[in-house]
C-alpha positions as CSV (number, residue, x, y, z in Angstrom):
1,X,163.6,-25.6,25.3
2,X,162.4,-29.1,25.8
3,X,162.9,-29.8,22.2
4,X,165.9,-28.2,21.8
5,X,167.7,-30.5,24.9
6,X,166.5,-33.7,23.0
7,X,167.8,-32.6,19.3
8,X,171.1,-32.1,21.3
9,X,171.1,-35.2,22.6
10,X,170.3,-36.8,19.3
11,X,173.2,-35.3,18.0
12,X,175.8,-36.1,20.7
13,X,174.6,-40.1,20.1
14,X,174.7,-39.9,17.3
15,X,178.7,-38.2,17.6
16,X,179.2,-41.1,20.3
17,X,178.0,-43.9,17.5
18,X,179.9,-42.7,14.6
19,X,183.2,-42.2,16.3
20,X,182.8,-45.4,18.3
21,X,183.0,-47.3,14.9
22,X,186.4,-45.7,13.9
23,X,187.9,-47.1,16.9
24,X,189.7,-50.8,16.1
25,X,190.0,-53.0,18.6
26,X,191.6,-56.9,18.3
27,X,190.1,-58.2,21.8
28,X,187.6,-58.1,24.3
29,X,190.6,-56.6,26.8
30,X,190.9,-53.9,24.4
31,X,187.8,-53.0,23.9
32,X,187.2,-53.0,27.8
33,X,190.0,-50.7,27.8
34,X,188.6,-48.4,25.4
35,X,185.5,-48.2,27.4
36,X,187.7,-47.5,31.0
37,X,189.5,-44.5,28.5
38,X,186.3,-42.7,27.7
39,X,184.5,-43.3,30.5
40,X,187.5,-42.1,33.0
41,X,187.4,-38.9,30.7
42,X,184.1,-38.3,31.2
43,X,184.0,-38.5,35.0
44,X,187.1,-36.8,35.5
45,X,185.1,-33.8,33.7
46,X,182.4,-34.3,35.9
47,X,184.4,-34.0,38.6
48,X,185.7,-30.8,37.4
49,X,182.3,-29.2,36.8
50,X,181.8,-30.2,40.4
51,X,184.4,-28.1,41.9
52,X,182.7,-25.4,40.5
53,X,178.6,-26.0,40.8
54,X,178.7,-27.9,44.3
55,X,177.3,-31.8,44.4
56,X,175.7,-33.7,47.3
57,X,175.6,-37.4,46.1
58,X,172.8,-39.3,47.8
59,X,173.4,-43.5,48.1
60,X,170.8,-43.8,46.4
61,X,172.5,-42.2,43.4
62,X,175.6,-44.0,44.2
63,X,173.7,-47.1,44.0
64,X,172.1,-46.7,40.5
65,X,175.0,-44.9,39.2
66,X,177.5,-48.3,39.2
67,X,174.5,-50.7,38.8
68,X,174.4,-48.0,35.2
69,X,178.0,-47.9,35.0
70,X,178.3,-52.1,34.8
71,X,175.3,-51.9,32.6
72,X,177.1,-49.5,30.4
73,X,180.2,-51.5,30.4
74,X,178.5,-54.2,28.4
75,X,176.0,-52.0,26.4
76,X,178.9,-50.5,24.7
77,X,180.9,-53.9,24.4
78,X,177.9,-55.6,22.7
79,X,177.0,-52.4,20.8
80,X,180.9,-51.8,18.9
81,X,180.9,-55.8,18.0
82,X,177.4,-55.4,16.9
83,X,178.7,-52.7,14.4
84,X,181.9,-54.6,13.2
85,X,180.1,-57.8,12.6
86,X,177.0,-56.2,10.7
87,X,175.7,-52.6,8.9
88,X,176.0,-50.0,11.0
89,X,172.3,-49.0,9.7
90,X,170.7,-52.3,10.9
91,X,172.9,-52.2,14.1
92,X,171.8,-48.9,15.1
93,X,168.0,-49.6,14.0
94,X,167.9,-52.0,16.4
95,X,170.2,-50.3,19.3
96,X,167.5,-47.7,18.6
97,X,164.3,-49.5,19.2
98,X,165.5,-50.4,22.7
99,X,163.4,-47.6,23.6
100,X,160.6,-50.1,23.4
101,X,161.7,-50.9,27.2
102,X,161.6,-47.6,28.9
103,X,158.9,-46.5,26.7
104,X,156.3,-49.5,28.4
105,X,157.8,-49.5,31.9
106,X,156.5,-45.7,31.8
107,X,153.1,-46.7,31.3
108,X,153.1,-50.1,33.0
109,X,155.2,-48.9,35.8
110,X,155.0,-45.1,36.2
111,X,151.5,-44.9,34.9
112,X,152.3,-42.5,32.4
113,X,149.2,-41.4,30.1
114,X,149.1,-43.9,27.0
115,X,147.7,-42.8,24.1
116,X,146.8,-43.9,20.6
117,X,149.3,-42.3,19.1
118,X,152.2,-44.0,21.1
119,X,150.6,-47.1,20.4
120,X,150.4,-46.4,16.5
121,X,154.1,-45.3,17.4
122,X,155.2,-48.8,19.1
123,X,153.4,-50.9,16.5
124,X,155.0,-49.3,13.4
125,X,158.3,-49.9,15.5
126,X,157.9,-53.5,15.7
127,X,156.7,-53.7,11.8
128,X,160.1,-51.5,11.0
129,X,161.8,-54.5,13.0
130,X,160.2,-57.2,11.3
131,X,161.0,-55.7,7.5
132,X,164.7,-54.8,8.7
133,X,165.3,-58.5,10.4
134,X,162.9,-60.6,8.5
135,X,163.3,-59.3,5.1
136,X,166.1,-56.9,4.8
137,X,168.3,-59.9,4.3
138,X,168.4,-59.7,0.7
139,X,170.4,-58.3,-2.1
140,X,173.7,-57.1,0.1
141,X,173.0,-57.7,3.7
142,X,172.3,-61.4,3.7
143,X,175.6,-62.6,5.5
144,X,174.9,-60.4,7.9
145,X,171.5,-60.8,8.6
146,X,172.2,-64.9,8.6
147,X,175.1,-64.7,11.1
148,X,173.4,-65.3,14.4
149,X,176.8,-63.6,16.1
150,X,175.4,-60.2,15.0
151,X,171.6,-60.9,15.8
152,X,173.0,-62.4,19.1
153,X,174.8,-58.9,19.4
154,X,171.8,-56.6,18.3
155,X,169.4,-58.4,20.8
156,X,172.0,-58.2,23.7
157,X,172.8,-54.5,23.2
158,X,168.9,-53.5,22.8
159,X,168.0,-55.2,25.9
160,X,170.9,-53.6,28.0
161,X,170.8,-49.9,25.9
162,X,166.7,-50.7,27.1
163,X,167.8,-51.3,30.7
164,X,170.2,-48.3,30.8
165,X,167.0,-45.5,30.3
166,X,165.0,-47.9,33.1
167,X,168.0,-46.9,35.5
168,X,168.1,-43.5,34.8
169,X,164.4,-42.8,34.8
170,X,164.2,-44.9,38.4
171,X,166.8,-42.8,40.2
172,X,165.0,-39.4,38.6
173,X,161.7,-40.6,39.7
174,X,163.0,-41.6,43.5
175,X,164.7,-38.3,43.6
176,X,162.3,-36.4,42.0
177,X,164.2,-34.8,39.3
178,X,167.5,-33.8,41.4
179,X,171.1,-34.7,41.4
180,X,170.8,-35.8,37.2
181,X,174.7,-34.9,36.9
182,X,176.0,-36.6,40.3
183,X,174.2,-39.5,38.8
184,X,176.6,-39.2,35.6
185,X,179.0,-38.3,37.7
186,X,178.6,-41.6,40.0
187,X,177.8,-44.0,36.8
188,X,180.8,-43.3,34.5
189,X,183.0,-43.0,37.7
190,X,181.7,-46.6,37.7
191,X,182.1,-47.9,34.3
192,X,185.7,-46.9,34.6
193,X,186.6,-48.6,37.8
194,X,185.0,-51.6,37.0
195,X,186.5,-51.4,33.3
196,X,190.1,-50.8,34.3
197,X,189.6,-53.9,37.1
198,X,188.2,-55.9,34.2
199,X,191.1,-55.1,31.9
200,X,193.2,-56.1,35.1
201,X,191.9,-59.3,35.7
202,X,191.7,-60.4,31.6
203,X,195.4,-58.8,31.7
204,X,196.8,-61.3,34.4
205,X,194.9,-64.4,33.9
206,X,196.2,-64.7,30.1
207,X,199.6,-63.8,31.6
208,X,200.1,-60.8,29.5
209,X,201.0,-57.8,31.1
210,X,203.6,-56.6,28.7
211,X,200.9,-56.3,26.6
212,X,199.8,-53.6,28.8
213,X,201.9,-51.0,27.2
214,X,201.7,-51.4,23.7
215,X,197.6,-51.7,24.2
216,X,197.8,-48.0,25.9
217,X,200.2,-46.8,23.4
218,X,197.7,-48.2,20.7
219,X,194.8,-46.1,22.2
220,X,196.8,-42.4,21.1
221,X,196.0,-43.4,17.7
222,X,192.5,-43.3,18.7
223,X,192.5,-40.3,21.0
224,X,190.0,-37.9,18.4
225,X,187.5,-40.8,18.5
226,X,187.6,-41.2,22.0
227,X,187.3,-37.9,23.0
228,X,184.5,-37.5,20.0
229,X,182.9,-40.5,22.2
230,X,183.3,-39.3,25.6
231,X,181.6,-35.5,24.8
232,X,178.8,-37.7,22.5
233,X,178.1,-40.1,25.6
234,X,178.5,-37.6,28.5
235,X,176.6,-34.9,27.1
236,X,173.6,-37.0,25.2
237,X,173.1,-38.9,28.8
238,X,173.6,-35.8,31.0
239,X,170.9,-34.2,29.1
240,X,168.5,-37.6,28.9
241,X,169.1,-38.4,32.6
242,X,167.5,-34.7,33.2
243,X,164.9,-34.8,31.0
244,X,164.0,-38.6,32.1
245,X,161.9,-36.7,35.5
246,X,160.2,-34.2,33.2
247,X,159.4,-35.6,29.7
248,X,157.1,-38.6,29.9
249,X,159.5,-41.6,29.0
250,X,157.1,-42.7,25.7
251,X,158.0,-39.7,23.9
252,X,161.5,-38.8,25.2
253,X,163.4,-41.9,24.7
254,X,161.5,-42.6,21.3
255,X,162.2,-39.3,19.8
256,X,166.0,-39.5,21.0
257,X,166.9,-43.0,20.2
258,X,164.3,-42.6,17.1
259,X,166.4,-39.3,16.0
260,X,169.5,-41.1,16.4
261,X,168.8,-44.2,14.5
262,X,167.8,-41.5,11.3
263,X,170.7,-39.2,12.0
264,X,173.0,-42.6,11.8
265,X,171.1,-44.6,9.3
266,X,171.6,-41.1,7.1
267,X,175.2,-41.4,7.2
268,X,175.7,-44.6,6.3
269,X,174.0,-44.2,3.8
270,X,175.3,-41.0,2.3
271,X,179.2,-41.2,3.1
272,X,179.7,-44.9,3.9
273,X,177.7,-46.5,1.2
274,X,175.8,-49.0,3.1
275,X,173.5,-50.9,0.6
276,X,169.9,-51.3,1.9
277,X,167.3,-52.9,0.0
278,X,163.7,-52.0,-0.6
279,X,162.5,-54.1,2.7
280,X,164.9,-52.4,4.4
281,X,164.2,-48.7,3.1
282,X,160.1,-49.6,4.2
283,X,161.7,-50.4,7.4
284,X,163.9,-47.5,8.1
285,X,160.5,-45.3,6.8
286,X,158.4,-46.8,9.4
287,X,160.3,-46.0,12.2
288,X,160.6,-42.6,10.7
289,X,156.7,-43.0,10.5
290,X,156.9,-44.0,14.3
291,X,159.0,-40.9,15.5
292,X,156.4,-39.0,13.4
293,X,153.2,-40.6,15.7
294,X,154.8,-40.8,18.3
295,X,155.4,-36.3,18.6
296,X,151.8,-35.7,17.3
């Protein structure tokens, strides 16, 4: 059962990822009301499930659910520019090895068991990064890889993707494993309050709210994508955020954001034609490598 929950959250990321990149957006106002869209849509369906399985929401769910809805906020900013400035393979290779972060506050935090396999896991994971960053700049990728926009991008939305498990996996511990969909519920409630004010506040300062409309009227063009985005996002999370109190966080968040980063790098391969060179083909192979350890 347990692996069949983390295959389906692989897949819903990696549903959220691909239709994430066919939405085009000009600005950062945009963008931020994109995220305020998807997210609404997801806690409105939350909210709906609720009337018929009954929540209690604790404050301490309340509390980590909108420090995770701010951090989504920019997670998913950083993460779409990351994919427009650079390969959607390299972007996601790197998105994917924020699992680095919950992965060691497990075992340095949560004293979760660390064994040799994780470790062979984590190290091949840093040697994929080194071939994909250090080397995969050649034949094809080497604008992107010298544009220090994009690696600016990547780092920001590894650390914060990192920081978004840490949240989860700190209310499920405090709780002990309860209230995994109020916590959903309460973070993407969050992320589109806090959106929408943004989008407010960037809407009035520039002194362009009859921009307002046309910018909502430009988001039906995207509604497939955004709904592809809110089922990927709400469904891969709801079913991480439950697993995070019963799978020990070295193997879960490896294997999903590991699964994802193959499922995605696949794709663009395949159907958008991404060119990777040999450096990064042994880097891609390492982390599949890494996955591989890291189950045994």
């Amino acid at each position: 059962m347990t692996i069949f929950l983390i295959i389906s959250a692989i897949l819903f990321f990696v549903m959220q990822t691909l239709a994430l990149k066919k939405i085009k957006v000009n600005t950062l106002r945009e963008n931020i009301l994109t995220t305020g869209i998807f997210t609404g849509m997801i806690a409105i369906a939350f909210g709906l499930w609720g009337l018929y399985q009954p929540m209690q929401i604790s404050k301490e769910t309340i509390y980590f659910g909108t420090i995770f809805g701010i951090l989504f906020i920019a997670t998913i900013a950083t993460y779409y520019y990351a994919m427009q400035t650079g390969p959607l393979s390299y972007t996601t290779f790197f998105y994917s090895t924020s699992m680095l972060i919950p992965s060691l506050a497990g075992i340095l935090v949560w004293k979760e068991e660390l064994s040799g396999t994780i470790i062979l896991g984590m190290v091949l994971f840093l040697a994929a990064f080194y071939f994909i960053s250090v080397h995969g700049s050649e034949k094809g990728t080497e604008e992107s890889n010298k544009n220090k926009k994009w690696m600016i991008l990547c780092f920001s939305s590894w650390l914060l993707n990192g920081s978004l498990s840490v949240v989860v996996k700190t209310q499920q511990t405090i709780l002990k494993g309860t209230e995994s969909t109020e916590m959903m519920m309460a973070s993407f409630a969050a992320a589109c309050i806090v959106s929408l004010i943004a989008y407010l506040f960037l809407l009035f300062i520039n002194k362009e709210q009859k921009a307002m409309k046309q910018e909502i009227r430009n988001m039906t063009s995207s509604t497939i994508p955004l709904l592809a985005v809110a089922l990927g996002s709400g469904a891969g999370n709801v079913i991480v955020t439950y697993l995070s109190s019963r799978v020990p966080s070295a193997y879960l968040f490896p294997f999903t954001l590991g699964g994802m980063m193959v499922g995605v790098t696949l794709y663009s391969v395949i159907f958008l034609k991404e060119k990777i060179n040999k450096f990064g083909i042994i880097g891609i192979l390492l982390g599949i490598i890494a996955m591989v350890a890291i189950n045994i």
